[in-house]
C-alpha positions as CSV (number, residue, x, y, z in Angstrom):
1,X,39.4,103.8,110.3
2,X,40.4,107.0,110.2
3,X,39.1,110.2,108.2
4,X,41.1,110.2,104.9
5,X,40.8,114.5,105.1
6,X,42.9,114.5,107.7
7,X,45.9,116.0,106.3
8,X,44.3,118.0,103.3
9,X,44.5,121.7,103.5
10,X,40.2,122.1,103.3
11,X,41.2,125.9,102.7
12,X,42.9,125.5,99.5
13,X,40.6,123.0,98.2
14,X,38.0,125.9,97.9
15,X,39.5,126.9,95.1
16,X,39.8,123.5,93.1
17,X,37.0,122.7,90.2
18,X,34.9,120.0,92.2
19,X,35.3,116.7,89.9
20,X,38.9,117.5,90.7
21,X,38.7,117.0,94.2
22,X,36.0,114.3,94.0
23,X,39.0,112.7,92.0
24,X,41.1,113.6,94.9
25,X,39.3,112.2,97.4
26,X,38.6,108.7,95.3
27,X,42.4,108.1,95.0
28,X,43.2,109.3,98.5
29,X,40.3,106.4,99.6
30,X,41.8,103.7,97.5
31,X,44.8,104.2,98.9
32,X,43.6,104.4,102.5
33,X,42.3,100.3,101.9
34,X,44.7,99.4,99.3
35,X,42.3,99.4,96.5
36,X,40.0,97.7,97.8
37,X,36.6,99.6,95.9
38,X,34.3,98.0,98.7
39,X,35.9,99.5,101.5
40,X,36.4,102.8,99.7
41,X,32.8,103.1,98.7
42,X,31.6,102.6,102.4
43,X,34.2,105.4,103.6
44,X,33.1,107.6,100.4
45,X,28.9,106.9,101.7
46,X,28.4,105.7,98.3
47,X,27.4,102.4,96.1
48,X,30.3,100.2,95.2
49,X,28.6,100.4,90.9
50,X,29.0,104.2,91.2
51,X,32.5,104.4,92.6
52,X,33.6,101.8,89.6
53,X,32.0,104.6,87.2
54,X,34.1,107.4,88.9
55,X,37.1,105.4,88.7
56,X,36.9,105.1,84.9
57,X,35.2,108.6,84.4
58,X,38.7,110.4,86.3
59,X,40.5,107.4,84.4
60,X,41.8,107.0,87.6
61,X,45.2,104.1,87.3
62,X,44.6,101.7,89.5
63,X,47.9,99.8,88.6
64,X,49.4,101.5,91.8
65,X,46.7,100.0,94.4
66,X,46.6,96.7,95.4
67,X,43.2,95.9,93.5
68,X,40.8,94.7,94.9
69,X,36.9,94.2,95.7
């Protein structure tokens, strides 16, 4: 698998509030493994349960990923 910050300008992100590019990086995973929350928890380093809790804190639609876990 392949870094999903690949193609994120680092540089600009210093200047975005941090659960905003937590949010980012969360939606930019789950679209990386087709929503697969498993997968994106391993390549985010943390617990499946927490990652579910981000994704409804950020209320973050997961309509457009193929869902799964």
């Amino acid at each position: 698998m392949g870094k999903v910050y690949n193609e994120i300008d680092l540089e600009a992100f210093e200047y975005v509030p941090a659960e905003l590019r937590e949010k980012h990086f969360i939606e930019e995973a789950l679209t990386y493994v087709q929503g697969n929350v498993s997968l994106a928890a391993v390549m985010l380093n943390v617990p499946s349960r927490t990652l579910f809790h981000k994704i409804k804190k950020y209320e973050i639609e997961t309509d457009s990923f193929n869902f799964s876990y």
